[in-house]
N, C-alpha and C positions, 0 to 999 in steps of 0.2 A: 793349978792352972789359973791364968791370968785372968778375969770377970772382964770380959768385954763392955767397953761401952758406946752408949749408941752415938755416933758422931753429930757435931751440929752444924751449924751453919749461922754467921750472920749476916741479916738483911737490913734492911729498911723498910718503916713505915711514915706514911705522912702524919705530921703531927695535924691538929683543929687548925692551927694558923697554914700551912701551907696544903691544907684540903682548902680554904676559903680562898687562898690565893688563887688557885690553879680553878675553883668553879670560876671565880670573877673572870678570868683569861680567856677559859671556853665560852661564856653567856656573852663578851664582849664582840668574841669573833663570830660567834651564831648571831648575833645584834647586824653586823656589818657584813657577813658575808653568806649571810642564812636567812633572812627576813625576818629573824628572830626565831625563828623555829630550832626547837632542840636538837642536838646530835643524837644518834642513837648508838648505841654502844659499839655495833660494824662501824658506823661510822667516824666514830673517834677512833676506833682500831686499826680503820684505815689509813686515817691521819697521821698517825702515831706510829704505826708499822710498829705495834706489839698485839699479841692476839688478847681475845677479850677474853679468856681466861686471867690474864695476867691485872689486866684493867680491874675484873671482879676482885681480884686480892687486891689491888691497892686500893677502893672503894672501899672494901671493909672496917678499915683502918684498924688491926688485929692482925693481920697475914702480910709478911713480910714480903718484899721483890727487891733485886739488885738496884746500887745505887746508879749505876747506868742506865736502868731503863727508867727509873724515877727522872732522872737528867733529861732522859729520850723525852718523856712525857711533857714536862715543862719550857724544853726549848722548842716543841712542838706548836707553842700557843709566845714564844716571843717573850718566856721567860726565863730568868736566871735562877737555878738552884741553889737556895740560901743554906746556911746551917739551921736557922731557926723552921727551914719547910718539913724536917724527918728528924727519926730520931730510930739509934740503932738498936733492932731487937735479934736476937737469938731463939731460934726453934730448931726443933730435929730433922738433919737431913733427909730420912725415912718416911717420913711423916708430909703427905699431897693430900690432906683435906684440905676443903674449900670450904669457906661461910655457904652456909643458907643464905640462900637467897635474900634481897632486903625486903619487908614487910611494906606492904601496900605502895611499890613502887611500878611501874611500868617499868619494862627494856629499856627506854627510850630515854627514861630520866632515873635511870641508878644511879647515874653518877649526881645529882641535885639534892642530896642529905639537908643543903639546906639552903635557900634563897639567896646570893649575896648581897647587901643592903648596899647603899649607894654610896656609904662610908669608901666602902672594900673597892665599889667599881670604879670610882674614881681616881684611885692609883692604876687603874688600867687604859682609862680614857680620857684625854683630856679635854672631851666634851660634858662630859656629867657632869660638871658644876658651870659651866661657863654660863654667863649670862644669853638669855635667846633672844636676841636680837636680832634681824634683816635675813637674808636666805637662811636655809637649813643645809650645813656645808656637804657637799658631795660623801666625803667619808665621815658623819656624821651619823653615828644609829638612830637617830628621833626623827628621820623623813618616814612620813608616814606616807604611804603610797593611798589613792582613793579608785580602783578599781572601777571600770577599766579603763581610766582616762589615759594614765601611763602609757599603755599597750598600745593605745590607740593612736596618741601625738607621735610613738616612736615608729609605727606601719606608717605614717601617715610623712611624715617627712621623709622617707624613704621616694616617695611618690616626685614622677619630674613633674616643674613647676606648679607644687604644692602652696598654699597659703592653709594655714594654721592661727586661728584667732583665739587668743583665750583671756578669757574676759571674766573678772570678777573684781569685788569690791576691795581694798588694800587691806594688807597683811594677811589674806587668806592662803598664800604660800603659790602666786603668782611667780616671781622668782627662783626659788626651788625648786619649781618642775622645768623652766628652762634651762637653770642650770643641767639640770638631768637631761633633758634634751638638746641639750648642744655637747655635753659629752657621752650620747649618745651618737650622735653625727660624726663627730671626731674619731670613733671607732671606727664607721666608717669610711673613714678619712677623707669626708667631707670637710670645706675649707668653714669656717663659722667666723662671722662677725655680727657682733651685739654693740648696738647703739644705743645707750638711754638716751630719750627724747627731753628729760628734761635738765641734761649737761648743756645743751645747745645754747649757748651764747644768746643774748638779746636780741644782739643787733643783726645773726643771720636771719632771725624769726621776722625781721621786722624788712628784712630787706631780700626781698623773694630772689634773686639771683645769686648776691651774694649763699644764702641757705642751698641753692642745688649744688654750686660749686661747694661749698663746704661737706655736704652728705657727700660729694663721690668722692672728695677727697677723702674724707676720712675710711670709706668703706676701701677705697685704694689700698694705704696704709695698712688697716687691719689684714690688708689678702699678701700684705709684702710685696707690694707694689708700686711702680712708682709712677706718683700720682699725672704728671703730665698735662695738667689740663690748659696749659696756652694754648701748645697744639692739638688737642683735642676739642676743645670748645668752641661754636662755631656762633658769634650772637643772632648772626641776621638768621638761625635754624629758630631760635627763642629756647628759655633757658628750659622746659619741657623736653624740647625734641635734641636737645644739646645733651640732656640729661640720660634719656633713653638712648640715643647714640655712642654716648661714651660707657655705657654700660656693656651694651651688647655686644660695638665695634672695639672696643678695650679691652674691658675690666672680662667679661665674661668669654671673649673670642682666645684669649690666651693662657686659660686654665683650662686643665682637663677632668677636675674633678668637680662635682656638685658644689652652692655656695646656701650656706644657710645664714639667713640676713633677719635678725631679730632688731626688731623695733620694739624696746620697753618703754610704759605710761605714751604711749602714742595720744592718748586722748586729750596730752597736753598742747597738741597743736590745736586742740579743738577751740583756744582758748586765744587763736588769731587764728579768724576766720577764712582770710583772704589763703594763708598760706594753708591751711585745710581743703578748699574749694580749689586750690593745685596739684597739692602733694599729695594726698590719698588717689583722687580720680587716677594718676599715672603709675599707681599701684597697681590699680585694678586691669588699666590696660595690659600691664608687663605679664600679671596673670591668663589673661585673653590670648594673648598674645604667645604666651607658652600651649595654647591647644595644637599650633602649628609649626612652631619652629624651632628646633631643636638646643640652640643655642639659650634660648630664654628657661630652656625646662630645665636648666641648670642652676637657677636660681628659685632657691624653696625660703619661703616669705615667714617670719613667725609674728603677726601682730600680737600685742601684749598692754590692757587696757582695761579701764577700770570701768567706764560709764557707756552704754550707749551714746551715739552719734547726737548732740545738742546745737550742730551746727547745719545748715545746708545743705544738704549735699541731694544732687539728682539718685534716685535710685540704682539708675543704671549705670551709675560712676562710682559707685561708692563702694570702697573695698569692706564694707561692714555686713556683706548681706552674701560673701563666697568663701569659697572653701570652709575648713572644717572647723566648725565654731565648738569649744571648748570654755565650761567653764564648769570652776574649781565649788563642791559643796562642800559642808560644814561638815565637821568630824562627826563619825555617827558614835555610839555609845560603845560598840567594842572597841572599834579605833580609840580611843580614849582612853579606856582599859590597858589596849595594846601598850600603846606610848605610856600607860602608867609602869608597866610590866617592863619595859625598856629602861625605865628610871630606878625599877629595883623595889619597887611597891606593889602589892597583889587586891589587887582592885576587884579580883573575876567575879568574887562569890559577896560583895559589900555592897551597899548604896553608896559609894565615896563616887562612883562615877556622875551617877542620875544627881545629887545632889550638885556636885560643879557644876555641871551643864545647864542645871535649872536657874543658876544664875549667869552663867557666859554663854550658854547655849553650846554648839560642837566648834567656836569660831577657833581657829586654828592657833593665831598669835597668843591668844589669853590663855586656853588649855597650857602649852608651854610655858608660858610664866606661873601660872598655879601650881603645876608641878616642880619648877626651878626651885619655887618657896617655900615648897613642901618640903623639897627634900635638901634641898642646902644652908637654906635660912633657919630652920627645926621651927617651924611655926606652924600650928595644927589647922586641921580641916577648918575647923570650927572659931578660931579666933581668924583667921583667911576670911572665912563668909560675912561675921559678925560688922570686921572691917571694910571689907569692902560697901556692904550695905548704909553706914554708918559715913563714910568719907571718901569711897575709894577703895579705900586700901591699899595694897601691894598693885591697883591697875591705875593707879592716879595721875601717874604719868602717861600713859595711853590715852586716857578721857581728858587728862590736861589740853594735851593737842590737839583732840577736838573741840573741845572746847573752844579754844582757841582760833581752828580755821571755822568754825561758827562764827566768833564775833567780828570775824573778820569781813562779812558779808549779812548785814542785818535782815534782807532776804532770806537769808536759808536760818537762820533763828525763827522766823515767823513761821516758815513751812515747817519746822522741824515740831515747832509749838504746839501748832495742831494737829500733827501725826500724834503727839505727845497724848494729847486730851482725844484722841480717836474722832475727831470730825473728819470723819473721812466723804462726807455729802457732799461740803463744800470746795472749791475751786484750788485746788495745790498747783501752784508753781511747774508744770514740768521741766524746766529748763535746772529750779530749784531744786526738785528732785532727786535729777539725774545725779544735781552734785552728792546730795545727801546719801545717795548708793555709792557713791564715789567712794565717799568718804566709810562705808562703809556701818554707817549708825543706822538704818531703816532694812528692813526685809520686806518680803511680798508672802501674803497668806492668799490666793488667789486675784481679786483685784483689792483685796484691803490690805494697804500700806501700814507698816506698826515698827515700835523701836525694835531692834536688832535683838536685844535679849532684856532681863530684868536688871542686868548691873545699869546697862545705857538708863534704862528708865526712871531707875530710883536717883542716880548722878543728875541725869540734867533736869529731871520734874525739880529738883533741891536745887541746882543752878537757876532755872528760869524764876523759879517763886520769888531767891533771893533777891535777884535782878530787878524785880518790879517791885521788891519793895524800896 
């Protein structure tokens, strides 16, 4: 009689290179479309529409599964099944054990055998190595959200004739959340136009008429519109009430949807006065103005600025002191963490955080370039600090340019001076001030004014000395 034997089957296993491909794919999409937060094993099964029994064998790397559902898996996350991803094994058909369990893992992260570094994730995203430079792109995983500012600017423009101010010093991620919040709006198919204030032309700045026609024209334009203003413009109304006229009786009478009208660096008007002590006061009306009339609650305001108001203005005109003032704080220490953890570095249980901070503080711009250097330039914590402290460093182009708009006004050198040396007794500049917040080099510890973190300090204490000698 013929000795039976046991029949087999062959499978597939992932090999170490195509387990690190497919973490890097999931930690990418959990990065963009999860807040960073893990999947949990339902929940890539859901994904994946295979059950998580099946997921547990292919996590083992030991227990074989069809090369179909291996395919299933990886086109699941936007990738192509390589030869080099598996590799074919043979077990007995008979034979349904399952691995134990993985040792010291949660549900939630069995599938995480092991970190992928930033090598790996950078064939997944074409933002991990990119220089971080100006906003932080919409589909971009390193927006760090600052709770519950988010929440709050998106309830808040929802509102008819809303104004929304947010104010803070540059490169603290000013731009970023607007981006967020105008493709917020657009969702709800609100019509959105954004103005920076400092493309405007000279000679409209300098020529107050000339500036209203150019603003309605161009917010015209952005709505796809055509802009009309012979016939709309009336001079003997004056260029104010031409200006609210063609808004209301225009621009705003023949759309049916909400208009969200972003003013960015607005605080550059502040810097011609005449057209400040115009153009803001007739903000503030349009807002007033929307408590009664339906047509103006159509237009939701987003001012976007860096200094308090150093210009004149009556208080009761002044669109600086309504609606909902927002302004953006420094990354706190897990946030910091977090975005290290997005970069593919495990920060959670080290001092590498407390340490950067102690010399950039939580300021948004510099954290993201520390990290950049960290992990794409291969240059360690420690030669990063040593440089920086010594010349700069990798932030010497950032303190270049202030540097720079310093010498550019020997005033705010002198106020900056003695912020530097803590005479905080004596007489600082307010007007000097404002710019030096502007500029973002000074903080507030109650009413005592101080440099911004330790990098500012030891940079321009070494600039200024040199200078006087």
């Amino acid at each position: 009689m013929e000795k039976s034997r046991a029949k087999r089957r062959r499978g597939v296993v992932l090999t170490s290179a195509g387990m690190k491909r497919l973490q890097a794919a999931i930690l990418a999409v959990e990065i963009t479309q999860n807040n960073g937060n893990r999947f949990s094993l339902e929940e890539l099964s859901d994904r994946i529409q295979v059950s998580t029994k099946t997921l547990t064998r292919l996590w083992s790397l030991d227990a074989s599964v069809d090369r179909k559902t291996l395919k299933l898996c990886f086109s699941a996350f936007n990738l192509e099944l390589r030869p080099s991803d598996y590799t074919i094994l043979s077990e007995p058909d008979h034979t349904e054990t399952f691995p134990a369990p993985l040792p010291n893992l949660e549900n939630k992260d069995i599938y995480a055998l092991e970190f992928p570094s930033i090598k790996e994730l950078h064939h997944e995203s074409e933002h991990i190595c990119s220089y971080p430079d100006g906003p932080v792109p919409l589909d971009s995983p390193f927006y760090i959200e600052r709770p519950p500012i988010e929440k709050i600017a998106y309830q808040e423009i929802t509102q008819p004739g809303c104004v929304i101010r947010i104010r803070s010093p540059r490169d603290m991620g000013k731009s970023s959340l607007v981006l967020r919040l105008l493709a917020f709006a657009q969702k709800q198919e609100y019509h959105t136009v954004k103005i920076d204030c400092q493309e405007i032309d000279s000679l409209c700045l300098s020529d107050l008429n000339h500036f209203f026609r150019c603003f309605c024209w161009r917010v015209a334009k952005e709505l796809d519109i055509e802009p009309n203003l012979d016939t709309c413009w009336d001079e003997e109304m004056g260029r104010k009430l031409s200006c609210s006229f063609y808004f209301k009786n225009y621009l705003l009478k023949q759309i049916k949807r909400p208009v969200v009208l972003v003013l960015e660096q607005a605080d550059h008007f502040f810097e011609h006065p005449q057209l400040a002590q115009e153009f803001f006061p007739l903000l503030r009306s349009w807002y007033e103005e929307a408590r009664r009339d339906s047509i103006w609650q159509k237009l939701r305001l987003v001012v976007v600025y860096s200094t308090e108001v150093y210009v004149s203005l009556n208080i009761n005109r002044s669109p600086f002191n309504i609606g909902l003032p927002l302004r953006l704080p420094e990354f706190t220490e897990q946030q910091v963490k977090d975005l290290a953890k997005r970069h593919g570095l495990n920060w959670e249980f080290g001092d590498e955080a407390a340490r950067v901070m102690s010399l950039v503080g939580g300021h948004p711009a510099l954290i993201r370039l520390t990290l950049y250097y960290l992990c794409c330039q291969e240059i360690s914590l420690e030669q990063l600090i040593k440089e920086a402290i010594a010349n700069g460093g990798i932030y010497r182009y950032h303190l270049w340019r202030h540097w720079a708009s310093l010498q550019e006004k020997p005033g705010l050198i002198e106020t900056y001076s003695k912020v530097l040396a803590g005479k905080q007794s004596i007489f600082l500049n307010p007007i000097e001030t404002y710019k030096l917040d502007s500029l973002g080099v000074i903080s507030y510890e109650r009413d005592h004014i101080k440099p911004r973190c330790q990098l500012y300090r030891s940079y321009f204490e070494k600039q200024l000395s040199t200078t006087r000698v």
